[in-house]
C-alpha positions as CSV (number, residue, x, y, z in Angstrom):
1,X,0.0,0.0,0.0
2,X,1.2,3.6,-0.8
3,X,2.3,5.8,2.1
4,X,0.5,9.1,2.3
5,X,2.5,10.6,5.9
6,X,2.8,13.9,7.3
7,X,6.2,15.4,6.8
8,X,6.8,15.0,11.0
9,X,6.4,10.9,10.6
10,X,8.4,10.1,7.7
11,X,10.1,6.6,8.6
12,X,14.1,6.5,8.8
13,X,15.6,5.4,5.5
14,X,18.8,3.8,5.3
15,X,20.7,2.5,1.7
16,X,20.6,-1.4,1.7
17,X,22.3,-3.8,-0.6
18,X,20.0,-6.8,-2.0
19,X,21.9,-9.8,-1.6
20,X,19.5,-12.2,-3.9
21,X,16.5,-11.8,-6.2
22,X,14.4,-14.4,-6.9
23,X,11.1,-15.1,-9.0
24,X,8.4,-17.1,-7.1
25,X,5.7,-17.1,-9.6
26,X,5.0,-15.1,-13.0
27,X,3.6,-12.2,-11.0
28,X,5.8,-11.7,-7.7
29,X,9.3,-12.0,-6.7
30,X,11.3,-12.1,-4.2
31,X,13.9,-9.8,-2.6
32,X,16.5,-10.3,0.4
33,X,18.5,-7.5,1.6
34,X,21.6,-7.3,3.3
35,X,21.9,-4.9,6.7
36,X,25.7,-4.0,7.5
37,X,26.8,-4.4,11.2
38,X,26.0,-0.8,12.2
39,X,22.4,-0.8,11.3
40,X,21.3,-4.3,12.4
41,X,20.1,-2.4,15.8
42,X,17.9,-0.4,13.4
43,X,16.5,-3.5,11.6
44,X,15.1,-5.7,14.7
45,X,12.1,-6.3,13.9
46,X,9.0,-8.7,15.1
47,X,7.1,-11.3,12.9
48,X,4.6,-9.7,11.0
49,X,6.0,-6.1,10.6
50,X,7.1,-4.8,7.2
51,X,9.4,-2.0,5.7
52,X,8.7,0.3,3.2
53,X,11.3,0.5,-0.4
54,X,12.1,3.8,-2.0
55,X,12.8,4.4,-5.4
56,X,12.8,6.7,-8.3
57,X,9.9,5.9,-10.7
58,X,9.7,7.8,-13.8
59,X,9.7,11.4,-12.7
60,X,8.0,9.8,-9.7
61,X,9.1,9.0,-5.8
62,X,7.8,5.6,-5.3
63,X,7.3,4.7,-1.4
64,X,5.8,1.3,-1.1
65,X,5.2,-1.2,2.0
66,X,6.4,-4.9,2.0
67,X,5.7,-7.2,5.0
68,X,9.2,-9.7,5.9
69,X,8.5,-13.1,4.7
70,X,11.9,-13.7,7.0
71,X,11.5,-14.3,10.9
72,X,13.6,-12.3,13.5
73,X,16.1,-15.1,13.8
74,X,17.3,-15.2,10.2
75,X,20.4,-13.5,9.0
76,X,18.6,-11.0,6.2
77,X,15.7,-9.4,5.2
78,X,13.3,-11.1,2.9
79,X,10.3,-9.2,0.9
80,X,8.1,-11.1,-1.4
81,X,6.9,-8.3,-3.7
82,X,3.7,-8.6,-6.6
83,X,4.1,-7.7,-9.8
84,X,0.6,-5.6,-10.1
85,X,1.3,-4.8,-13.7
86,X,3.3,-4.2,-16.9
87,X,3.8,-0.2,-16.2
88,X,3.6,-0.7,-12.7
89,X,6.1,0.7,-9.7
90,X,6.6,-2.8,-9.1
91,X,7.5,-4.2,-12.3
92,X,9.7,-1.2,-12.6
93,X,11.4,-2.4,-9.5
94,X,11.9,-6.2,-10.5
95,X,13.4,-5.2,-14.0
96,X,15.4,-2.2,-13.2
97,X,17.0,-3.8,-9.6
98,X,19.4,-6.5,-9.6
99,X,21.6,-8.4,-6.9
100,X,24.7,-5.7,-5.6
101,X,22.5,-2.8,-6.1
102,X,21.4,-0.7,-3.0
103,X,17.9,0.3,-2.5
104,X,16.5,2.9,0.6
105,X,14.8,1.2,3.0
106,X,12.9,2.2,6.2
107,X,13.4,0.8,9.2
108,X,10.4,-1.7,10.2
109,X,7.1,-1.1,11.4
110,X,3.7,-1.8,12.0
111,X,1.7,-4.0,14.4
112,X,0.7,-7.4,13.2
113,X,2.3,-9.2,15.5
114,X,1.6,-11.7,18.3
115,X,3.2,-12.1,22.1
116,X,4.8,-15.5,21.8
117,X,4.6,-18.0,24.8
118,X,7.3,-20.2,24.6
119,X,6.0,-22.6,27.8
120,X,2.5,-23.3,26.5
121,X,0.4,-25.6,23.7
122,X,-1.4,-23.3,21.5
123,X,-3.4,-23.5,18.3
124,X,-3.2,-20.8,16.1
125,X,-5.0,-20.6,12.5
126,X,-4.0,-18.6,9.6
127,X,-5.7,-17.7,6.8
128,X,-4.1,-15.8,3.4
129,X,-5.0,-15.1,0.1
130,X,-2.3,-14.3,-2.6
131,X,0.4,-11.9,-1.6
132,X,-0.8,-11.9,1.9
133,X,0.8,-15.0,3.0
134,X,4.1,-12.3,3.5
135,X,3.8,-11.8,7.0
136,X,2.0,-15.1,7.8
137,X,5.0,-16.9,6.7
138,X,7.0,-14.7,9.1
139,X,4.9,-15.6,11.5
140,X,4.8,-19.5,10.9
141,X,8.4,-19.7,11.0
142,X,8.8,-17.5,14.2
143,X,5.9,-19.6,15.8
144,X,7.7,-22.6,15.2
145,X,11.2,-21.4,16.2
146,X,9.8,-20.0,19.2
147,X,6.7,-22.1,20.7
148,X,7.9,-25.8,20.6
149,X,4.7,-27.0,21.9
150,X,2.0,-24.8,19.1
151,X,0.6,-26.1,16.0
152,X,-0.3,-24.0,13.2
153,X,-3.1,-24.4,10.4
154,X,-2.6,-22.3,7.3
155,X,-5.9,-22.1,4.8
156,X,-4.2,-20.1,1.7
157,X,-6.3,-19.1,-1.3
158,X,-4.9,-18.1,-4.7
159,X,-6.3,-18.5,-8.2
160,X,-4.5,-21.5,-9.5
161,X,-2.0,-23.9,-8.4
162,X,0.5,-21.6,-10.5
163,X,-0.1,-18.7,-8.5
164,X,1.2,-20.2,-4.9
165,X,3.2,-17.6,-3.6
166,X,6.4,-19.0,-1.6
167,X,5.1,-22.3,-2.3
168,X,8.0,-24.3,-2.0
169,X,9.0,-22.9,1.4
170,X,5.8,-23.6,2.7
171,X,6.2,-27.4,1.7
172,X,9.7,-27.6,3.4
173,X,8.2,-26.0,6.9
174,X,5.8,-28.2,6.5
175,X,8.0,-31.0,6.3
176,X,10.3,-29.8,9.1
177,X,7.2,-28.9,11.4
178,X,7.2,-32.8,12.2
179,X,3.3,-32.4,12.0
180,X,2.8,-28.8,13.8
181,X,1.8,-27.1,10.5
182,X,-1.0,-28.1,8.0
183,X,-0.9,-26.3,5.0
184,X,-4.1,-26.6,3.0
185,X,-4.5,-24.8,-0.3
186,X,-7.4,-23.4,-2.0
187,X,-8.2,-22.3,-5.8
188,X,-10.8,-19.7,-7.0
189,X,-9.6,-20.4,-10.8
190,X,-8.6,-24.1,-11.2
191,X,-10.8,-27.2,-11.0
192,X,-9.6,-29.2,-8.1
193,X,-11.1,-32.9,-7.3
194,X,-12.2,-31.9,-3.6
195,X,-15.1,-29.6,-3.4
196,X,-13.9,-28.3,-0.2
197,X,-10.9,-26.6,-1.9
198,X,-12.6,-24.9,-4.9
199,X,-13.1,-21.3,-4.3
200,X,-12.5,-18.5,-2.6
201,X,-11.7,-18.5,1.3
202,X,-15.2,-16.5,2.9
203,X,-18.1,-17.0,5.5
204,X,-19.2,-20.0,3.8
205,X,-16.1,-21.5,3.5
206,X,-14.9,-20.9,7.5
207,X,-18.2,-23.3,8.2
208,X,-16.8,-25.9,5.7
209,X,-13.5,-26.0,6.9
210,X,-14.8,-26.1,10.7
211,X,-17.0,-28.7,9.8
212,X,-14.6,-30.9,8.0
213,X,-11.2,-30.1,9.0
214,X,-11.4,-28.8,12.4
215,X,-14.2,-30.9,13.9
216,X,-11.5,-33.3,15.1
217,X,-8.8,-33.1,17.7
218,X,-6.7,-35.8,18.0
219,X,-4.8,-34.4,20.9
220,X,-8.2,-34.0,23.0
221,X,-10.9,-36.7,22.2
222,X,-13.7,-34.3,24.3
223,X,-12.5,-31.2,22.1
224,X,-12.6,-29.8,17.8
225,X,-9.6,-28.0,17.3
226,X,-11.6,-25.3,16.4
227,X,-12.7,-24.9,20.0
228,X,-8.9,-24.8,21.0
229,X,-8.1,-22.3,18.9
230,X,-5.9,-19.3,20.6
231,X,-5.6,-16.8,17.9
232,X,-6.5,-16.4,14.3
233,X,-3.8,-14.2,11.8
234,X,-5.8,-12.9,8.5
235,X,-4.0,-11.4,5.2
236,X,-5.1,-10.3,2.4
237,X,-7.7,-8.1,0.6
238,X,-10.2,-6.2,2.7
239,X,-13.7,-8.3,1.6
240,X,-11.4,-11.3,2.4
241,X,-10.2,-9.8,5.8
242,X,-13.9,-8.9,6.3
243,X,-15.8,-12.3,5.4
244,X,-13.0,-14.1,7.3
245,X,-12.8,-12.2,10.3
246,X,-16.5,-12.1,10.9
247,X,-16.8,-15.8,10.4
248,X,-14.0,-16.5,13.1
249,X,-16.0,-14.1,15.0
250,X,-19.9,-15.5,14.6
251,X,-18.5,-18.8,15.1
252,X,-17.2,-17.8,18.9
253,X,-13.5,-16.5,18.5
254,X,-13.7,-13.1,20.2
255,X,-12.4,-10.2,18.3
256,X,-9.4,-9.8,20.6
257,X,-7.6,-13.0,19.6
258,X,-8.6,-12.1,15.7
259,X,-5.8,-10.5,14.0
260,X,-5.0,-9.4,10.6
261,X,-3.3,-7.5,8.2
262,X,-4.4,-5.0,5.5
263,X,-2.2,-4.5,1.9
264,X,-4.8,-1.8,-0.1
265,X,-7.3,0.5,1.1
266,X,-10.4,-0.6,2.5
267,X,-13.7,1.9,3.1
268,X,-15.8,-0.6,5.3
269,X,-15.6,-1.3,8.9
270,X,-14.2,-5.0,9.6
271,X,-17.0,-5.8,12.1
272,X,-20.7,-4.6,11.7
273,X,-21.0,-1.0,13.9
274,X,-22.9,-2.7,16.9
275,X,-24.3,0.7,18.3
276,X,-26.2,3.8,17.4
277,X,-24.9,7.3,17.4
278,X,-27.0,10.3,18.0
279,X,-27.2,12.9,15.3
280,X,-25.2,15.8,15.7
281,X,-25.2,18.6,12.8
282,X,-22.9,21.4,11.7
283,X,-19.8,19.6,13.7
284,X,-17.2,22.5,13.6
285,X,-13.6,20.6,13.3
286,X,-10.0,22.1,13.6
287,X,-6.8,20.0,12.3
288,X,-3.1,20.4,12.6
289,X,-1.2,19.3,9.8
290,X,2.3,19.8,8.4
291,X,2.3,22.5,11.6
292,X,-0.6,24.4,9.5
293,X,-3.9,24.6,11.1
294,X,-7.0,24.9,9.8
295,X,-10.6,26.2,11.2
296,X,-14.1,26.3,11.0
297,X,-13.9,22.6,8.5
298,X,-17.7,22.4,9.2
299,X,-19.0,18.6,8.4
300,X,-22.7,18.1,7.7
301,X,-23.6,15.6,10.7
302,X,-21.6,13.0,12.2
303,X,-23.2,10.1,10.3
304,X,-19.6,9.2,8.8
305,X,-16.4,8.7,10.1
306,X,-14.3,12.4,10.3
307,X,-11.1,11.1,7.9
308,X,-13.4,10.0,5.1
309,X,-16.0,13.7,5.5
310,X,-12.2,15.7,5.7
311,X,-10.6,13.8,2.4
312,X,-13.8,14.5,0.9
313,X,-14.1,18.1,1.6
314,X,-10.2,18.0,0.0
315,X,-7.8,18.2,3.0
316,X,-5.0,15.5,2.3
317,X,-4.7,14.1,5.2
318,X,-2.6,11.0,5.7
319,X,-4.3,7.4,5.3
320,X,-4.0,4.2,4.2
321,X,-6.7,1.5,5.2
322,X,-9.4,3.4,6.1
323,X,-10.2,0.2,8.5
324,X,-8.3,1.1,11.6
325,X,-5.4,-1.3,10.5
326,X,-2.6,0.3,9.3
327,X,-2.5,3.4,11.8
328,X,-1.3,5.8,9.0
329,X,-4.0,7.9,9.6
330,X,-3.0,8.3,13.9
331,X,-3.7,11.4,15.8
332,X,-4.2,13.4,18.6
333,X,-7.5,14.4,19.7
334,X,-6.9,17.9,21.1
335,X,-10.3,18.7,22.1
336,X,-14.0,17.0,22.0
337,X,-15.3,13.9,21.8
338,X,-15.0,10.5,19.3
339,X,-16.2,6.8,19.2
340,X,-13.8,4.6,17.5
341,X,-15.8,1.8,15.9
342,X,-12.7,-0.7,15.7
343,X,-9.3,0.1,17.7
344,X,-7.2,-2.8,16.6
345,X,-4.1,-1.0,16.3
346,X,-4.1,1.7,19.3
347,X,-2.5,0.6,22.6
348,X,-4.0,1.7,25.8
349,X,-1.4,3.6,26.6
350,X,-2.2,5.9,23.4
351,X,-5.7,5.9,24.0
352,X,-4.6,7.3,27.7
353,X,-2.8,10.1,25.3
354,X,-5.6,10.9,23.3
355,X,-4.9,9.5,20.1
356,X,-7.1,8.1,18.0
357,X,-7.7,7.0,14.2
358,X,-9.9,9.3,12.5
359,X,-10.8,6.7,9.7
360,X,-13.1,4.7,12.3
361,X,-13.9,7.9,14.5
362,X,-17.4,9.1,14.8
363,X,-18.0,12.6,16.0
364,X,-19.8,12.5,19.7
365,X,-19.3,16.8,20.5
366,X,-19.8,19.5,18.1
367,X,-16.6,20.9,17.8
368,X,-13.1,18.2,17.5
369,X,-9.7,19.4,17.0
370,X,-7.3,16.9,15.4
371,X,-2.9,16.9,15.1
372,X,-1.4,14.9,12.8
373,X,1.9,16.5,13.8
374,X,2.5,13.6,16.3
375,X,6.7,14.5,17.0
């Protein structure tokens, strides 16, 4: 996803040498960089975080994010990175880069990540669709580094047997796991023999695979592995994320133990809005951005969230998701009131400062003040 940030939070960039390229299917490759000595304080990073690449594109900057498909205990970075078409940034990137050349990258970031419990016997499900098994693969591979006792189950959807991103790899944890990862593959675009595995991965398909892969646990004869699930990791588009997430959800997993991952923007909630707002009119809303403020931005009512009524009035205002996943959007609320419909990403401690994400914010006061100026 393309960065849009406020001057103030531009990540730290530092030049890195790509030590191999590789290409994983006929749309995405794969890039692993080198970090010298004197920066690998810089580059510690969790499972699940990702770094974003800078490069000249045309008469374009090009700043895009890519999630580690490596795990904190490997020796380099490693992106997997998809080709989204001929006169793209990204086929610009595989045909103009090669091994030896440097490339800016920031330093990691994000929030997809679990706590990892070393001393107990946890099931964790992950489901991905195309590019989005980056980070879940960091994540497999940290899990089973770290947590000797947890099994994982990973339900991956692409479009065609062809199209299995880091398939290999997969195959060879798999083998290596000594039965604590399943790895079950589905196809929205190639006939398969198994019903179960044609199609997309949604709503419908969650039941199916509870039903008939998850119904039995042969570790507990009184228990489904489903009902010993811990947590659940999602990637991939935001109607997958969605259908996914709400199916984990309506079948008993509570939200906090759902996690997941957005790559593109997304204008829906996750979950369904659960409450009802009161109307407020005419809500008169001050912002800080780039240390210039603006007054008297009067929205109609408070019927929609305040990032989506500001971009449309014309303020650029830094975003990504739209969802409350990403946190490109944070602020501080300087004065008035807010609900946040999801808050995912924010930590109490910077709910106890008083910042929130705009992009799931309804207005509860008639006049809000928002900085984006957060340093």
């Amino acid at each position: 996803m393309e960065n849009q940030l406020t001057i103030a939070n531009q990540p730290q960039f530092h030049r890195l040498k790509i030590a191999k390229k590789k290409q994983l299917t006929k749309n995405a490759f794969a890039l692993e960089l080198e970090v010298p000595d004197e920066l690998k304080p810089r580059y510690s990073y969790r499972a699940g975080q990702y770094v974003t690449l800078k490069y000249p594109f045309f008469e374009k900057e090009i700043q895009n994010d890519y999630s580690f498909t490596s795990a904190p205990f490997e020796k380099n970075l490693s992106l997997a990175i998809k080709i989204n078409g001929e006169n793209s940034s990204t086929q610009f990137l595989f045909n103009n880069y090669k091994e030896g050349d440097e490339i800016s990258v920031s330093e990691p970031a994000g929030r997809f990540f679990l706590p990892y419990k070393p001393n107990e016997k946890r099931t964790v499900l992950a489901f991905a669709s195309g590019i989005g098994i980056t980070p879940i693969i960091s994540h497999i591979k940290n899990i089973l580094q770290e947590e000797g006792l947890t099994r994982i189950f990973l339900f991956y959807g692409n479009k065609s047997y062809e199209d299995i991103i880091l398939r290999d790899e997969l195959e060879d944890l798999q083998k290596k796991a000594h039965g604590r990862l399943s790895v079950y593959y589905f196809l929205s675009q190639e006939k398969v023999k198994d019903q179960l595995f044609q199609g997309r991965l949604d709503e419908k398909k969650i039941s199916l695979i509870i039903n008939q892969i998850l119904h039995l646990d042969e570790d507990d004869e009184e228990s489904t592995i489903w009902d010993s699930t811990d947590k659940v990791l999602i990637c991939g588009p935001g109607a997958m994320i969605k259908s996914v997430a709400n199916a984990c959800y309506n079948h008993g997993i509570p939200k906090k133990n759902i996690h997941f991952e957005l790559f593109q923007a997304f204008n829906e909630d996750i979950y369904p809005t659960e409450k009802e707002f009161p109307l407020i009119e005419n809500v008169n809303v001050t912002i800080q951005f780039n240390h210039i403020v603006k007054e008297g931005i009067i929205l109609k009512n408070n019927e929609r969230k305040l990032l989506q009524q500001l971009l449309d009035l014309g303020y650029k205002l830094p975003y990504s998701c739209k969802s409350g996943i990403c946190g490109s959007c944070l602020c501080y609320l300087k004065k008035g009131e807010v609900v946040m419909t999801e808050d995912e990403y924010l930590t109490e401690k910077e709910k106890q400062q008083g910042k929130i994400l705009p992009c799931v914010s309804i207005a509860m006061s008639k006049d809000v003040s928002l900085d984006f100026d957060l340093y």
